[in-house]
N, C-alpha and C positions, 0 to 999 in steps of 0.2 A: 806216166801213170800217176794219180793226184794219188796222195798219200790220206788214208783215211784216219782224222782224227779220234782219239778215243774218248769214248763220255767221263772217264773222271778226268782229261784235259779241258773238256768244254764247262765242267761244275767247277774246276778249279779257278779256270777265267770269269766265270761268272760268279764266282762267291769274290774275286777278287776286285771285279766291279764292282756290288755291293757292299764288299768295306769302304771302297773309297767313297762312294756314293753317299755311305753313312756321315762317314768322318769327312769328305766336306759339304755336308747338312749341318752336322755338329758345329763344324766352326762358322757356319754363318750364322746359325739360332745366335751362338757366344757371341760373336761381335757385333752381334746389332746393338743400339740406344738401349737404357732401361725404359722401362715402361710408361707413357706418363697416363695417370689417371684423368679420364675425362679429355675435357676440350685441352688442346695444347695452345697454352700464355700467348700473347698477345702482346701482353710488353712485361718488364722485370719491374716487382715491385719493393723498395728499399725495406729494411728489415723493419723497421719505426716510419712509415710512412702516412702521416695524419692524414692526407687525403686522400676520402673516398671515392671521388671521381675516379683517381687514379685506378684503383682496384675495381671499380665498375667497367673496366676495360676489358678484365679476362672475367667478369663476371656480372654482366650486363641485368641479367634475371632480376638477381641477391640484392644490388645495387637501385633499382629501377623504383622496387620495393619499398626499398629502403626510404628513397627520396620523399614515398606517400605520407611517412611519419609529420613532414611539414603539414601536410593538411587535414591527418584526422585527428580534428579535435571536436569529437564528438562524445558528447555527458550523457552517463548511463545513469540508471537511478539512483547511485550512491558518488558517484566520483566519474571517470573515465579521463578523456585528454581536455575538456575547456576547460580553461583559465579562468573562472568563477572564485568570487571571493569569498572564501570559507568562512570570513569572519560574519560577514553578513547573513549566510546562509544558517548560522548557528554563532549569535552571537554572546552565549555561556563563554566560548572560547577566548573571550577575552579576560574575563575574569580568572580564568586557568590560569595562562600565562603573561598575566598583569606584570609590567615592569619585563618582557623579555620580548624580543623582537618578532616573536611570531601573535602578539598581540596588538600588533603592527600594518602585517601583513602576511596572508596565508593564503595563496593562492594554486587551484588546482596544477600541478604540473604540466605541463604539453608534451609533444612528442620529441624524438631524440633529436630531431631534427633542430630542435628550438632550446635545446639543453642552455646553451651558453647566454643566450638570449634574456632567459629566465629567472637566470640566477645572478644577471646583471641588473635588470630593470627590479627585481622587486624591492622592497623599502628595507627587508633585515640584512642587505650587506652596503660597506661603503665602500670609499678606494683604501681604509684604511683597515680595514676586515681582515683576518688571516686568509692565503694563496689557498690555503687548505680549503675554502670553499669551491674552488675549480674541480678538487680532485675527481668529482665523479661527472663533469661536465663537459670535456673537449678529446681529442684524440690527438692534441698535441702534448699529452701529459705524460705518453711511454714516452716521448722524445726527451721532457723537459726532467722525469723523474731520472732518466739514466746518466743526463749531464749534468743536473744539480745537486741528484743525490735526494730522499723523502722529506730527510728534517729540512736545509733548503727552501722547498719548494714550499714547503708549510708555512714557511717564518718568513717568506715575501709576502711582501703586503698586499691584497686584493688587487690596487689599482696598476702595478708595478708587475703586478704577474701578470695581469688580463692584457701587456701593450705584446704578451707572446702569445695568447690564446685567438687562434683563428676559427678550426674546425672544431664542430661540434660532436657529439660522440660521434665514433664512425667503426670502420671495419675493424683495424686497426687494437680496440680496446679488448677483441675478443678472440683475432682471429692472429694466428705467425703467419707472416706473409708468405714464406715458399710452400709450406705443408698445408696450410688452411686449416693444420690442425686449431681447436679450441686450445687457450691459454690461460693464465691468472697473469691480468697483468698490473694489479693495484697491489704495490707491495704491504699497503694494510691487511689484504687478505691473504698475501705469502704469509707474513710474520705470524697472523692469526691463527691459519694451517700447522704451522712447524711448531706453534706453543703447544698445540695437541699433538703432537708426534704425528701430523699429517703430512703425505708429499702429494699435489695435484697429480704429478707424473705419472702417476701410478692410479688412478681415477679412469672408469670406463669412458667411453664415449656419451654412453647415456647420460651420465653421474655428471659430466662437462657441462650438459645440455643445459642444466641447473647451476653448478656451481659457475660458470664465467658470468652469470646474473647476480651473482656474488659480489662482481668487483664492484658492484654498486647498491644493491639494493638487499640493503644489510641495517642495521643497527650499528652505531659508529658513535667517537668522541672525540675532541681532541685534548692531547695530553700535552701537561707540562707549559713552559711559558713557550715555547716553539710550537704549540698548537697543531704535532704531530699526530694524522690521522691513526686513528687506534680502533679496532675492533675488541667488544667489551668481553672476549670469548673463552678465557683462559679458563675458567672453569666449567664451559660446556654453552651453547646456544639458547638455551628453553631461559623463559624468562626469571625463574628462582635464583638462577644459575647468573644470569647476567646481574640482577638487583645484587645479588649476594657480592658480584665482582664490585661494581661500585659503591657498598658499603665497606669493603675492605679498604677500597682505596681513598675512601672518603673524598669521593669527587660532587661536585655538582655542577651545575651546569649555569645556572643564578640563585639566585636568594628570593622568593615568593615574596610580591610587597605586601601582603593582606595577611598570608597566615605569619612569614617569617618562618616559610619551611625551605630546608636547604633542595633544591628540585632539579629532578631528570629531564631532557626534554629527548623522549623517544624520535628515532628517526625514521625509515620505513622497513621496517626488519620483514622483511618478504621472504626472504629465502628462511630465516630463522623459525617462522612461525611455520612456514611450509615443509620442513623437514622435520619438525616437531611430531614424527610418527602418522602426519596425515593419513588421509584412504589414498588421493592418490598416488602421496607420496612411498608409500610400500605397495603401492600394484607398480612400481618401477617409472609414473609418468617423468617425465624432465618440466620444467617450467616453457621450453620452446615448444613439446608436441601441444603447447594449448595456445600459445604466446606467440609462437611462429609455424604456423602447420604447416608441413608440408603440398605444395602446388605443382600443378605440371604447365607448360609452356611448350604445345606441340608433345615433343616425347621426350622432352625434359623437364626431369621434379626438380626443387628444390625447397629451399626453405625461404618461406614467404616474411621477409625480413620489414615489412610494414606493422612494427611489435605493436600492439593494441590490446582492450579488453576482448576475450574471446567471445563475449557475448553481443559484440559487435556483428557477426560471424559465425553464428555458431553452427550453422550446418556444415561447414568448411574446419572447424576447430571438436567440437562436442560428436559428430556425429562422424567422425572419424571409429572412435570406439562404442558409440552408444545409439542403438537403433531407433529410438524416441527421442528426436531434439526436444519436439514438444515438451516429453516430458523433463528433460532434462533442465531445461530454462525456464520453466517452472518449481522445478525444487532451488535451485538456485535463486529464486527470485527470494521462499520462503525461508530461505536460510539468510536470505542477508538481510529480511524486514527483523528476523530473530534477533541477528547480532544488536542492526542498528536501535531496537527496540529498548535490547537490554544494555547497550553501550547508552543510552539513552538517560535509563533509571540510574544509571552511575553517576555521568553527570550533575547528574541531580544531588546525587549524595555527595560529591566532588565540591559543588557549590557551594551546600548547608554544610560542610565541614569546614570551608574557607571559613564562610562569613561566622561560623561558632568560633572559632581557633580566633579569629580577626577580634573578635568581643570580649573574652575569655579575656585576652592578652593585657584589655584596659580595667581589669579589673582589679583592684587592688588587694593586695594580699594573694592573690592568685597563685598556685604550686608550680613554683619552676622547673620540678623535675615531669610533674604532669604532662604541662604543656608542651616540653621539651617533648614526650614519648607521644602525644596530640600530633605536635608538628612530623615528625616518622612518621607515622599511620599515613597521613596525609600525602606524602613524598614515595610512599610503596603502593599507594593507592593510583596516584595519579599516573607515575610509569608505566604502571601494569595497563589503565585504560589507556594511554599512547601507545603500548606498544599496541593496540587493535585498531587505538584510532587511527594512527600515523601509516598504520601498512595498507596497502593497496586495494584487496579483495572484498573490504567489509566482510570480513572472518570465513569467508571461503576459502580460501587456504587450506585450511584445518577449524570446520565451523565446531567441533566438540571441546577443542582446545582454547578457541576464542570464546566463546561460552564460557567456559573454565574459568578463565583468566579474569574475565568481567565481573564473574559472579565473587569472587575473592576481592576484586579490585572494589565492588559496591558495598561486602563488608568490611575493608581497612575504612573507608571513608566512614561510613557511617562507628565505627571503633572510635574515629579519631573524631567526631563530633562530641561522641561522649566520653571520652577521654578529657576533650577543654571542656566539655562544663564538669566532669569530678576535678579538673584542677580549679575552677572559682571556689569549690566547696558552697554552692549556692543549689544544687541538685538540678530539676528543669525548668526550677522559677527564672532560670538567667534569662534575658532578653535577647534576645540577636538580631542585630543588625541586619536589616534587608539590603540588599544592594539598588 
């Protein structure tokens, strides 16, 4: 006689099944791999690894991109990647910086591809130039800053640092090789963070998107006789703030042969002028959603790492958020004929300040305390028009802000024109030299 089993023995075996079942479910979920994001590596790439080939291995897209940087040098109506020579295009420029070596040569920048290239061949550096001029130019400079230390690296001489510089900028300058997370990896702009009680670490992704454009495309000096790259920031980015820094420190940068005013030479403060409260910059944009758009390849985005002006592009960069390229590349157009208009009229007054201040000076009897506050005028004027001329956008940026700056920058100059003729005491009978 088969013995009939009773239903709570059959729920009992079968709930006992189902714990087991659970519990090893459980422990297989546990012991699997963590997770890897995306495509899984290809090859291990070293922590400080200059070369981007390398990296182009797990990330062929980023990399491919990247490479185009070699060949768009394509000049937009103000600037873009050709290597056009500024001075010829606007030759005022010389008399700006008469006696300094961008009076020399001033040549458009190219793409990142051509960084090291660029900063070898052109006439304002020699083999005897501070290392400091590398800083923003190779991807072997994480490697070189963490073995030799910032000061180091600054106080090798140009020729003597360049037999270590291979690669040009590359992944490397922006990216930590296992996470891909974004980094700071120019300790001028650590130090310059931490003097503002800032920590990157603590920086969204977005906020990154912008700030790693930092490590280079900044407003910069170097200090001291070790020619230690230095960001001018300690008391805030906007330009008051930085002039103010370097009249505390009483730096300059040379001595003006014409007026004999002590002078700044801005460098491309792009991120500076762009966080200056911008439109874009408070709708949340990053410098890459315009600078590196996102693209797809098949059913893969990324970030189109061929950096260029957006207006190369702009249905792929502008029309990302804005339904009218048309119109969009059109306001843009009338915003930079604005700038370049009114950076224009400064100029102008930049010049007839020179050459009044230059006349004044042979004048006998002439007020030394005058022309001393003549020559300042001059030195606050001119900085403020570098920092618009020397940045990237032609005041797109923050076109209300470069505006700003210029319209202040056309009245120091023009101050300090009549400034040297009340130090002749000869009122506007003085003569002035034409150049």
């Amino acid at each position: 006689m088969i013995k009939k089993i009773s239903p709570i023995t059959i729920l009992s075996v079968t709930i006992a099944i189902l714990v087991v079942a659970v519990i090893g479910l459980l422990w297989f979920i546990q012991s699997q791999p963590d997770p890897i994001r995306g495509i899984p590596p290809l090859t291990d790439i070293s922590p400080m690894e200059p070369d981007s080939s390398v990296w182009g291995v797990n990330f062929p897209n980023q990399y491919s991109t990247f490479l185009l940087t070699a060949e768009n040098n394509t000049r937009t109506a103000f600037a873009g990647s050709q290597p056009f020579q500024k001075l010829e295009w606007d030759p005022r420029l010389v008399t700006l910086w008469v006696n300094y070596g961008f009076s020399k040569d001033y040549k458009e920048d190219r793409g990142h591809m051509h960084s090291i290239t660029d900063v070898e061949e052109t006439l304002r550096t020699t083999d005897t130039s501070a290392g400091t001029c590398y800083s923003c130019k190779s991807a072997n400079n994480i490697e070189l800053w963490n073995e030799m230390g910032a000061a180091k690296f600054a106080s090798t001489p140009f020729g003597v640092l360049g037999k270590q510089i291979t690669e040009p900028i590359g992944c490397v300058n922006c990216h930590d090789s296992t996470s891909m997370r974004l980094v700071v990896t120019n300790p001028a702009l650590e130090n310059a963070l931490e003097e503002q009680g800032k920590d990157w670490r603590t920086f969204s992704r977005q906020e990154m998107r912008s700030l790693v454009c930092a490590n280079c495309h900044v407003e910069y000096y170097f200090a001291g006789e070790g020619n230690l790259l230095t960001f001018p920031w300690d008391n805030g980015t906007k330009i008051e703030e930085i002039a103010a820094y370097y009249q505390e420190i009483e730096f300059s940068d040379w001595v003006h042969a014409e007026s004999g005013a002590n002078m700044i030479k801005m460098q491309h403060p792009d991120y500076e002028l762009f966080t200056a409260d911008s439109t874009h910059y408070k709708a949340g944009v990053a410098c890459a959603d315009c600078h590196m758009p996102y693209t797809k390849d098949g059913a893969a985005k990324f970030s189109n790492h061929n950096m260029r002006s957006p207006l190369i592009e702009p249905e792929a960069t502008c029309g990302t958020c804005h339904t009218s390229v048309t119109y969009v590349t059109e306001r843009v157009a009338i915003i930079q004929q604005q700038v370049w208009d009114t950076m224009d009229a400064t100029e102008d007054a930049l010049v007839d300040a020179i050459n009044t201040i230059a006349t004044a000076s042979e004048v006998a009897g002439v007020d030394p305390e005058l022309l001393a506050e003549a020559r300042n005028l001059h030195r606050e004027s001119q900085l403020r028009w570098d920092f618009i001329s020397a940045e990237s956008s032609m005041g797109f940026h923050n076109p209300s802000e470069a505006l700003r700056i210029l319209a202040v920058a056309t009245d120091l100059a023009r101050q300090a024109q009549l400034k040297a003729i009340e130090a002749t005491g000869q009122g506007l009978d003085i003569q002035v030299r034409t150049p």
